[in-house]
N, C-alpha and C positions, 0 to 999 in steps of 0.2 A: 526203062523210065516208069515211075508211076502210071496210074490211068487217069489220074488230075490232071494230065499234062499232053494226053492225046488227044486228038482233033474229032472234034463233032463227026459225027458220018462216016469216018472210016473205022472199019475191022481193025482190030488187034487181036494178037495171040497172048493167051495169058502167058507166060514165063515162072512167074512166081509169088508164093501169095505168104505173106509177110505176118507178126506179129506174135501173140499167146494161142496157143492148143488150143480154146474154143474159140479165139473170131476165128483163125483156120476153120475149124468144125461149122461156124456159121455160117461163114461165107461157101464152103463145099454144099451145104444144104441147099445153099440159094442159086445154086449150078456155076460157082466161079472154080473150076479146077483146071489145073497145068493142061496146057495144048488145046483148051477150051477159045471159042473165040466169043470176042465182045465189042457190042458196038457202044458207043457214046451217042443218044438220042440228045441229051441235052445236057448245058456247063450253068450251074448257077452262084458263082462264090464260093466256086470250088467243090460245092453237091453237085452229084451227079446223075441220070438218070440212063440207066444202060441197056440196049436189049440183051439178053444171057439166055441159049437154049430156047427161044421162043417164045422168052418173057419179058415184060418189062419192070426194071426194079431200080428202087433209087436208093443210090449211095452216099452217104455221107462224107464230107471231105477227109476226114481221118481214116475211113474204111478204105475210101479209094486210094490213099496214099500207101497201102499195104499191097496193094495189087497192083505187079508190076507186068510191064507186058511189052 
């Protein structure tokens, strides 16, 4: 499933990350890679704001809809 669509506060595994050769390349930059885990801090309209690797980063609803997990 997207990560639009997972729950506030819980952990997911990323699975697979969707799209053109560089969002891929963006989103690897920003620590979204396979087997990576990622929390959902908060759901705004479908923006997202995720903790990733120790950080927190906000996702836009079209970013987050490429990242399935």
């Amino acid at each position: 499933m997207p990560l639009t669509l997972a729950e506030v506060g819980e952990e997911n595994i990323i699975r697979k990350i969707g799209g053109k050769q560089e969002v891929k390349a963006h989103l690897e930059n920003l620590g979204f890679v396979v087997g990576g885990a990622v929390t959902i801090v908060s759901a705004i309209g479908g923006n997202v704001i995720v903790n990733v690797k120790d950080s927190r980063i906000a996702v836009s609803k079209e970013m987050a809809q490429k990242i399935m997990v």
